[in-house]
N, C-alpha and C positions, 0 to 999 in steps of 0.2 A: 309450597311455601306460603306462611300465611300472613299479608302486608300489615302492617304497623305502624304506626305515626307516631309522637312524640309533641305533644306541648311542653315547653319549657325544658329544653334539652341541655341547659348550660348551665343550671345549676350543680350542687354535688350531687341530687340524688339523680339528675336528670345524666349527667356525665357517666353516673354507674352504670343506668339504664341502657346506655346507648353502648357501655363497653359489653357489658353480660348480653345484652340483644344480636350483637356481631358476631358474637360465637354460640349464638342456639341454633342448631340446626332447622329448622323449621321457622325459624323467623325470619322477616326480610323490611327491613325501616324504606318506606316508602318515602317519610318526610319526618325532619325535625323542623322547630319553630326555636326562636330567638328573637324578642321583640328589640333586646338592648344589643343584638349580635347580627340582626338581619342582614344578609346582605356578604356575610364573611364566610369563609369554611368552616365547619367543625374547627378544623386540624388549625385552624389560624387561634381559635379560642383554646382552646387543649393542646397539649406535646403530644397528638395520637392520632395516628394514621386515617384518617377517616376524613378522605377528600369532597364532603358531601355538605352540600350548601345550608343554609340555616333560614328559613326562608318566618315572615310575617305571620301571627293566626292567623290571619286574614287571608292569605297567601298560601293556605295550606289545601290539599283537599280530600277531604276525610271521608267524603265520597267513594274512592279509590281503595279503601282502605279495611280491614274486616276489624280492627282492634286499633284505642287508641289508648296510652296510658299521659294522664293528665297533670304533670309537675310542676302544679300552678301553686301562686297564695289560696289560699279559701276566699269564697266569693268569685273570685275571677274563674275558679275550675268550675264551678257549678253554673254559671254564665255561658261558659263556651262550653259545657255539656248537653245544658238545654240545647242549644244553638244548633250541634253537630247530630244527635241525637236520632237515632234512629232505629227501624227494625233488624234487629240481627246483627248489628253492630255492639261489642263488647270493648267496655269502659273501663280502666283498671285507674283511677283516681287517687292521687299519693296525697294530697290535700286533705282537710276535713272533711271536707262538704258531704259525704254519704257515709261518714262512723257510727251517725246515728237515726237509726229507723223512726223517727220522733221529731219532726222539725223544733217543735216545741223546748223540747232538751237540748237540741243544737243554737236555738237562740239563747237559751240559758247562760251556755259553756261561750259563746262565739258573737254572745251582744250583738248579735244583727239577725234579722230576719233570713231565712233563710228561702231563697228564691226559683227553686224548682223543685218543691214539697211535692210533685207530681209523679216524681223520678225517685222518690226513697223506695215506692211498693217494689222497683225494679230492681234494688240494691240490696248487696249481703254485706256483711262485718266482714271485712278477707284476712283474718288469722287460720289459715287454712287446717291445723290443728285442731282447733276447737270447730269450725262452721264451713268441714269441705262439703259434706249434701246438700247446702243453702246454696255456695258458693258456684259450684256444677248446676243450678238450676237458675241464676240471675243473670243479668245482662250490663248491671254497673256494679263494682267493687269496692270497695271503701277502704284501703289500702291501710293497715292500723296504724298509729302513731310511734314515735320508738320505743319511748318510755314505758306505753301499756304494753306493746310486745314481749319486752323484758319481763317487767311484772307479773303480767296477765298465764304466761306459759308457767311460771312460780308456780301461781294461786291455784288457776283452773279446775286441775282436778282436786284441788282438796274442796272450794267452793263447791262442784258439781258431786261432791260425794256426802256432803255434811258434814266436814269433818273441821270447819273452822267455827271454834268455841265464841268467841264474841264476834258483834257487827262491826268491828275495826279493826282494821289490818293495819302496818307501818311499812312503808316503804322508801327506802333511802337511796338514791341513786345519783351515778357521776357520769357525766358526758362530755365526751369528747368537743372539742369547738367546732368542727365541721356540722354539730347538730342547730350550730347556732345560723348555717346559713352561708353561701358565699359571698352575699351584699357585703361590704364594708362598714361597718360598725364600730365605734371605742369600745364596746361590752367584748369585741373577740380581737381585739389589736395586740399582736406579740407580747408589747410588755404588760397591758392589761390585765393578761391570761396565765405569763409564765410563772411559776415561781407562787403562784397563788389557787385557791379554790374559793367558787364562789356559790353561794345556795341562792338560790331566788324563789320568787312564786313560792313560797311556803305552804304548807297547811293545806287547805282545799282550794289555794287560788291558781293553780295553775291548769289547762284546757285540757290537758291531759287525763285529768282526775276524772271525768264526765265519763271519759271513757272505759275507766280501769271499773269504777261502781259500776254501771250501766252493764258490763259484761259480768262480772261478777254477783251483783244482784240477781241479773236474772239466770244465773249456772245454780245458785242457792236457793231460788226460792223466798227470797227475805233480803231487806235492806243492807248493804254492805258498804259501811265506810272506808275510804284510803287516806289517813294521813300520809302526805306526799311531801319528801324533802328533794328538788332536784338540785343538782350542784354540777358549775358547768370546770371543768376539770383540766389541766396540761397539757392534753393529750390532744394527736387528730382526730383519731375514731372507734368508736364503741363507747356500749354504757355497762357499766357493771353496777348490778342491781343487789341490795338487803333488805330480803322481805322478811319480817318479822310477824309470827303469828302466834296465837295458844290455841294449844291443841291437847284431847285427851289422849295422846295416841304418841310413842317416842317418836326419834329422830328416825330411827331405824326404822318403821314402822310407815314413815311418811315418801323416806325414799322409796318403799316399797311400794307404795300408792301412784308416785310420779313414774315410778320405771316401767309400771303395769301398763299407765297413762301412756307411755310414749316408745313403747318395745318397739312398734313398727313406722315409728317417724323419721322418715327421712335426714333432718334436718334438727331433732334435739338427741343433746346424749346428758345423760344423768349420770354425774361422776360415783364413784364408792364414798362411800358413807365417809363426811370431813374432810373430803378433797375439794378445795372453795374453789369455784371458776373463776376464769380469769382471763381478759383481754387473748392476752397471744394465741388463746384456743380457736377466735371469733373472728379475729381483724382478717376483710379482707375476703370472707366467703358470708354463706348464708344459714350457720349451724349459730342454734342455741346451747348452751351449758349450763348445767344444774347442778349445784351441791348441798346437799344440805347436812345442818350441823345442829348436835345437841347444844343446848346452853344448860349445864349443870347447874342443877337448885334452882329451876323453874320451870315454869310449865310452857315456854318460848321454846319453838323451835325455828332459826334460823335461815332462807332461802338464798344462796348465791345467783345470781344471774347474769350471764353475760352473751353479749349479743354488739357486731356490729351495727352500728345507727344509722349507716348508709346501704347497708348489704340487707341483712335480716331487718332491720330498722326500716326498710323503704323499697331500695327496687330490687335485692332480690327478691324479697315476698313478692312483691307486685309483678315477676316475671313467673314464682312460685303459684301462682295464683290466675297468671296466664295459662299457665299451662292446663289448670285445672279446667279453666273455662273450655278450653280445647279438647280436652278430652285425651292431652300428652303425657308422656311422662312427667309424673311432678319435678324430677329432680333435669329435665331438661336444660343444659344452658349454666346448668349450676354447679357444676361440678369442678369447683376449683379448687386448685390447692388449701387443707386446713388453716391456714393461719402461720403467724412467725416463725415458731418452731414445729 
């Protein structure tokens, strides 16, 4: 059994974490933390069986432990990474702080300095699709963000093949409120939320984007823009993604590309040609969906993508990605039911 620890367990993604890690076989939660929860159970913060105390970072010890996954804000994960850090010990980090192999780019995207620039040589990008031989070779993870996951499994292989005709891509996506976080907030308050959609961070201003170019640039060889619309949507969880791209090559032609791309993936399925993805496929487990569709009388072709924000969004990949570091089965731990229907 191989021990595990848990920063910031009381969050959504950190709540997932802790349900999907209960039922991997080969996993065993040594300790979770709770700086606003210290002191109580699990199961007194959650409706969920898990009689296991919630103890201080401070209070933690990681020593004990061969893996720790880090569901912290940014800044504060890479603080208590430095901190805990050590040989042979594997980091699975759901934060920012190691997306980008570039401090430089990370201050850019994240206006602050980044403070343990010593620790990126040891970290991979963990979209296990695109970067599992990096990822089996490194000792911290950089857990991807939700919105470039959606995106990013779209784009991928047409980036990495040549086959996207200008340096701009479009991407339109809707997310669930749970992406906004379980803090309390008026941006995600019932009425706030219900009965409306909302876009923010437009254009290239949202942290997200750093990440979507920075992979996709370097899969192409050449500068790659994302105009990025995110919009935060009715719903609890998943994002369904519109990527829009020109290409010399049909519709047909591209799911041919993507289905080539991902025959043996675990965890994405690429629909028949015009079947749009769609939440109920995604909610709730760790699979991506793909559709792609012609848009007649131009030379756009279309990307559906959908993906839970919490599951594939966060910690399943980040258990997905444990695994990898193990040397387990990738799909360990993850084998839950498909979604609503």
């Amino acid at each position: 059994m191989i021990k595990v620890g848990i920063y910031g367990a009381t969050g959504y993604s950190g709540y997932e974490l802790v349900r999907i890690l209960l039922g991997h076989p080969e996993a065993g939660l040594a300790f979770i933390t709770s700086e606003t929860y210290r002191g109580k159970l699990f199961s007194e913060v959650f409706p969920f069986g898990l009689d296991q105390p919630l103890v201080a970072m401070d209070e933690a010890q990681p020593e004990a432990v061969e893996a720790v996954f880090t569901c912290l804000p940014h800044t504060t994960a890479m603080e208590r990474i430095a901190r805990i850090y050590r040989p042979g010990l594997k980091v699975i980090d759901l934060s920012a702080d190691f997306r980008f192999s570039d401090a430089a780019e990370y201050s850019r995207w994240y206006n602050t300095e980044h403070r343990a620039p010593e620790l990126l040589a040891e970290s991979a990008y963990g979209l296990p699709e695109l970067f599992r031989e990096k990822i089996r070779r490194c000792n911290i993870v950089g857990n991807p963000g939700c919105y470039p996951t959606s995106a990013l499994l779209a784009l991928a292989p047409l980036a990495s093949g040549g086959l996207l005709k200008d340096s701009e891509v479009i991407v339109d996506a809707k997310s669930g409120v749970s992406g906004a976080g379980r803090k309390a907030d008026l941006t995600s308050h019932f009425v706030e939320v219900n009965e409306e959609i909302t876009p923010y961070k437009l254009g290239r201003t949202h942290r997200h984007v750093g990440e979507m170019e920075s992979v996709l640039s370097g899969l192409a060889g050449r500068s790659i823009r994302v105009a990025f619309t995110p919009q935060l949507a009715p719903f609890s969880r998943g994002i369904l993604s519109t990527v829009y791209v020109r290409t010399d090559i049909s519709a047909g032609e591209i799911r041919g590309v993507l289905a080539a791309a991902y025959e043996n993936e675990p965890f994405v399925t690429v629909l028949e040609s015009g079947e749009p993805a769609r939440l109920a496929r995604v909610q709730y487990n760790n699979r991506c969906v793909l559709g792609v569709h012609e848009i007649a009388g131009t030379s756009l072709v279309l990307i559906t993508s959908a993906i839970d924000n919490l599951i594939k969004g966060a910690a399943g990949q980040a258990v997905q990605n444990f695994n990898i570091l193990f040397g387990l089965d990738e799909t360990a731990g993850l084998t839950a039911p498909s979604g609503r229907i």
